[in-house]
N, C-alpha and C positions, 0 to 999 in steps of 0.2 A: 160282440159288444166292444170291439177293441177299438171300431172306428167311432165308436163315442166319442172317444178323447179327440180326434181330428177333428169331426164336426163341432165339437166344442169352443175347440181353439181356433177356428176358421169362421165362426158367426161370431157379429156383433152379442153385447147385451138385448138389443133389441129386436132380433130375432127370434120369435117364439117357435118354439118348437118341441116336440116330445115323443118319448117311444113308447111302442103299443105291441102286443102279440100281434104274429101274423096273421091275417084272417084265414080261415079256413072255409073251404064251400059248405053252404048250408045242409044240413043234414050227415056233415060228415064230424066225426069224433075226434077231436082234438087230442093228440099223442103230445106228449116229451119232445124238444127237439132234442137236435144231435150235434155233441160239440165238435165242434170244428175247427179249433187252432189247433197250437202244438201241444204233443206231447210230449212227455219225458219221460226213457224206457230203461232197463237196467235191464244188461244184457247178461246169457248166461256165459260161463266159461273165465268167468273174474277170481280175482283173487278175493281170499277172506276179509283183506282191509280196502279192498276195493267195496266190497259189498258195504261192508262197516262205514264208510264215507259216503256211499250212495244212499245210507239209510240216514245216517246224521242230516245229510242235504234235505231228502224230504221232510226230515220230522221237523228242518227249519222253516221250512217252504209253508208246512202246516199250521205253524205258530199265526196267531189272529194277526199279530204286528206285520206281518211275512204279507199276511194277504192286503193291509193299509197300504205297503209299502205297492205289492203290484198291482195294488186297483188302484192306484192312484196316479203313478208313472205309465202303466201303460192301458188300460183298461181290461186287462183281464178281468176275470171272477173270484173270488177266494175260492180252495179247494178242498174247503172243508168247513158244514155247516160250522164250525166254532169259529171260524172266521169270519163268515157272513153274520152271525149273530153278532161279533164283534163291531162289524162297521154298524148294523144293522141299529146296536145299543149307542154309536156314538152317533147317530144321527149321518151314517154318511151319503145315505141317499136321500135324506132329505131336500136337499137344494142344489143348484147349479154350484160346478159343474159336474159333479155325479148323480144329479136325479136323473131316475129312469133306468139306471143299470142296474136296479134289483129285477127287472123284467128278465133280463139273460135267464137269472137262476130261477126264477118263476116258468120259465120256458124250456128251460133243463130239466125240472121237476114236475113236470105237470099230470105226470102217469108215472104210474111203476117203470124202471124202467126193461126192456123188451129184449132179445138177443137182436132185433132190427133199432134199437135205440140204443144201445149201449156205446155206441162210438164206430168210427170209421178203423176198418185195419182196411187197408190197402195199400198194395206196393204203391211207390212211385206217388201218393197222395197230394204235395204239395206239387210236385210236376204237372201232372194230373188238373189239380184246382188251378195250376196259373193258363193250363193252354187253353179250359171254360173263359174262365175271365177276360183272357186275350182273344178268341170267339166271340164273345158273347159284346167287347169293345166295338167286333168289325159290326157286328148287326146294329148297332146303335151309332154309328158314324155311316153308316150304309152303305158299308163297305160287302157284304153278303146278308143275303136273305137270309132269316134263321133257321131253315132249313138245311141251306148249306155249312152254316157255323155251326152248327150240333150234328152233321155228319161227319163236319173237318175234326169236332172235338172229339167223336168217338173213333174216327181211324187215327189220330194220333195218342188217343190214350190209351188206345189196345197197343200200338205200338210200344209203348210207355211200357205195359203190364207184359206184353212179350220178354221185353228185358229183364223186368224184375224176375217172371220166373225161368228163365236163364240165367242168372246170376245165383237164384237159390235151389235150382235143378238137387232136386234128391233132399235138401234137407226138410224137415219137419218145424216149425215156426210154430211158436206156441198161440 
């Protein structure tokens, strides 16, 4: 949802336009999607006021004003239904330019969620998601048949995940 805000700011008012769940093939059962920007992790091996500061941040982050602030700078989601009720009760998706980004959290929540919906761990992820997109650009400039760009993406993101577990050889990742 984060490319809301761009397409927002990039059309006229007299562009209509609006977002919708992705369609799924008939017959098949609509899941939760899976978030896909960033994280934010708290590592272990910190100090006691390390942790104390990493905890103060999130419970800011979780404040309803917290979530105004980054759904509306950069289109994230709020990260906690008491935020989304929050915008929800001031009207913030009622109208341009945030109508339609309650769909995100509708499409977040659409099923319980799954150990296959709970989010991406993957090394290397955003490496990973930019050499798809950089792929997946050639196929659409017609530059490689998508054949070729979703073979080029899997031998370069195994290469990717080669590294990540050489760099974490032996340890245990929670």
């Amino acid at each position: 949802m984060a490319s809301h805000q761009a397409v927002t700011e990039q059309v006229g008012e007299g562009f209509l336009w609006d977002v919708a769940m992705l369609p799924v093939y008939e017959g098949t059962e609509r899941k939760n999607s899976v978030v896909g920007g960033a994280s934010l992790w708290t590592l272990s091996g910190k100090t006691e006021e390390q942790y104390r500061g990493a905890a103060e941040y999130f419970k800011f982050l979780a404040e309803p004003e917290s979530a105004e602030f980054w759904s509306t700078v950069t289109g994230y989601i709020p990260v906690t239904d008491e935020g989304f009720d929050y915008l929800v009760k001031k009207g913030f998706y009622d109208e341009r330019p945030y109508k339609g980004r309650e769909k995100a959290i509708e499409s977040l929540t659409y099923t319980p969620v799954t150990p296959l919906t709970r989010g991406i761990r993957l090394g290397n992820f955003v490496q990973i998601r930019a050499e798809w997109t950089s792929q997946m650009q050639a196929v659409l400039s017609g530059q490689k048949t998508p054949q070729e760009a979703l073979d080029d993406a899997v031998k370069r993101s195994n290469t990717m995940l080669r590294k990540f577990e050489r760099t974490y050889k032996g340890k245990t990742l929670p």
